[in-house]
Backbone as CSV, one residue per row, in Angstrom:
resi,resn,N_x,N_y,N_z,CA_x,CA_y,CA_z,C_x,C_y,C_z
1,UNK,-6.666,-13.527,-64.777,-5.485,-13.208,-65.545,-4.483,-12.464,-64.665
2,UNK,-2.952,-12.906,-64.966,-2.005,-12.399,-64.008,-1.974,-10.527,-64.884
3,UNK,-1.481,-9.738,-64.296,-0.749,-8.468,-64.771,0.449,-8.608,-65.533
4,UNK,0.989,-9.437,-65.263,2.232,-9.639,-66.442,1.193,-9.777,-67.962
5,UNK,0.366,-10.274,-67.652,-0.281,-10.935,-69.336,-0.687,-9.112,-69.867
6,UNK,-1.485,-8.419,-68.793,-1.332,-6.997,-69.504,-0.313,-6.177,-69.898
7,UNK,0.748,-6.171,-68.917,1.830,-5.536,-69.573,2.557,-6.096,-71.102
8,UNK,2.586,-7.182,-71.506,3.154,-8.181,-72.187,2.340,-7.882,-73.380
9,UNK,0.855,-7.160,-73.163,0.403,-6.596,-74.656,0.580,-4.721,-74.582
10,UNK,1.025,-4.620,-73.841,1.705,-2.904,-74.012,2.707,-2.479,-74.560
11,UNK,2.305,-2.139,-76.094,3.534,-1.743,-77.167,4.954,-0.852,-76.265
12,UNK,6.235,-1.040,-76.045,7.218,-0.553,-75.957,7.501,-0.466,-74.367
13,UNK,6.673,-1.098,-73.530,6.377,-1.410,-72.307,7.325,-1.176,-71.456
14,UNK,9.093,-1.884,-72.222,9.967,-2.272,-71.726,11.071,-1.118,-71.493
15,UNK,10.677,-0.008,-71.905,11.225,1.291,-71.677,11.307,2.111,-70.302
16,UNK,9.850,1.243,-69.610,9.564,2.357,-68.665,10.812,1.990,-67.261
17,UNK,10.885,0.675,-66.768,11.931,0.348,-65.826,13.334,0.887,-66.247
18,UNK,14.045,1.041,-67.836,15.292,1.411,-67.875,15.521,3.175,-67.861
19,UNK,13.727,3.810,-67.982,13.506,5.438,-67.505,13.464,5.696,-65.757
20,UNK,13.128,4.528,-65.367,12.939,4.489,-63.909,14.777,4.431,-63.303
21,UNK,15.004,4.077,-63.694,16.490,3.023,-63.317,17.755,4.562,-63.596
22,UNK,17.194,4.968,-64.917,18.355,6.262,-64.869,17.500,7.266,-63.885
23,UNK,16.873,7.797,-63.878,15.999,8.632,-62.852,16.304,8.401,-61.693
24,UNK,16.693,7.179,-60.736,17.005,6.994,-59.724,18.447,7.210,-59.702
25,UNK,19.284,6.716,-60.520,20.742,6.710,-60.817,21.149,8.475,-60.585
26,UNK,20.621,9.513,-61.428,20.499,10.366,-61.961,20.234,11.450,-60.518
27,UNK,19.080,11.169,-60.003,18.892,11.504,-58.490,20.327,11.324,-57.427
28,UNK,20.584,10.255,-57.405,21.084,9.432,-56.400,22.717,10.464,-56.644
29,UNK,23.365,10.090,-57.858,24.830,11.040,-58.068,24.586,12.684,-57.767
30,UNK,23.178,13.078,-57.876,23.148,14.538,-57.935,23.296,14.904,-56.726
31,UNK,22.269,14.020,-55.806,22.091,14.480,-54.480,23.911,14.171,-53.246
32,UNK,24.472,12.946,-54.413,25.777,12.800,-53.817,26.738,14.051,-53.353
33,UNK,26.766,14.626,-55.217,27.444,15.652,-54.811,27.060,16.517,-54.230
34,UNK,26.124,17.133,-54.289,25.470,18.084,-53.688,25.958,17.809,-52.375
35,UNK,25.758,16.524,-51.609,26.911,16.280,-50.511,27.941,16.499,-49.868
36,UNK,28.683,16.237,-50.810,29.884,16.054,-50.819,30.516,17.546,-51.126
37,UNK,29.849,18.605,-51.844,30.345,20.224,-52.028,29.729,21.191,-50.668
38,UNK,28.862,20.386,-50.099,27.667,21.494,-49.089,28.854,22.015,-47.965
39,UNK,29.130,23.054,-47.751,29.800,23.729,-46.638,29.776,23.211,-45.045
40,UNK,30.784,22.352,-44.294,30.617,21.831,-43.107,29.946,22.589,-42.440
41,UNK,29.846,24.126,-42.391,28.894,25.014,-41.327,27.331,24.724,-41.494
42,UNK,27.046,24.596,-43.124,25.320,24.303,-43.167,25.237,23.089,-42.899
43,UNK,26.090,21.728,-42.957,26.057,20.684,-42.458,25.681,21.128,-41.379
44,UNK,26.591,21.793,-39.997,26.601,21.794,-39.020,24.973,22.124,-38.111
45,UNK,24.456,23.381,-39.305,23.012,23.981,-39.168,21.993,22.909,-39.278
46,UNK,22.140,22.094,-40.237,21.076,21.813,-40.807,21.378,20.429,-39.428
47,UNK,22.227,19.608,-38.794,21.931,18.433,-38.099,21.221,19.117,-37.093
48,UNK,21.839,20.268,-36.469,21.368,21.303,-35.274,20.027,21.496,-35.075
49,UNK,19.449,21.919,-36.457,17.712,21.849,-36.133,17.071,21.269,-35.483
50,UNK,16.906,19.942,-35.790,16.011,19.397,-34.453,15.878,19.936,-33.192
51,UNK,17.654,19.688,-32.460,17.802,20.488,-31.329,17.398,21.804,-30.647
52,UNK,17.160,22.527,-31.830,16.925,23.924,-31.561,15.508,24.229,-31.013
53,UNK,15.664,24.931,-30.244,14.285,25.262,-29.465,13.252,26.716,-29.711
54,UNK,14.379,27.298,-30.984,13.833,28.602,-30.839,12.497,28.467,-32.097
């Protein structure tokens, strides 16, 4: 038996991809802004790390 045939008897099944779908959406704009407001100096810190030796 394929896995589609189990999901296909799982009452309300069809909920879980459009909870997945805002969750990623939801992530994705937050972490944007969070971007897009972060101060060019901690930008500047945070690429710098690697480099840093101390």
């Amino acid at each position: 038996m394929k896995f589609t045939y189990y999901l296909e008897k799982i009452t309300g099944v069809s909920i879980y991809p459009i909870i997945s779908l805002l969750l990623f959406v939801t992530f994705f704009i937050l972490v944007t802004l969070w971007v897009l407001r972060t101060d060019k100096k901690t930008i500047e810190h945070v690429e710098n790390l690697p480099l840093d030796n101390d």
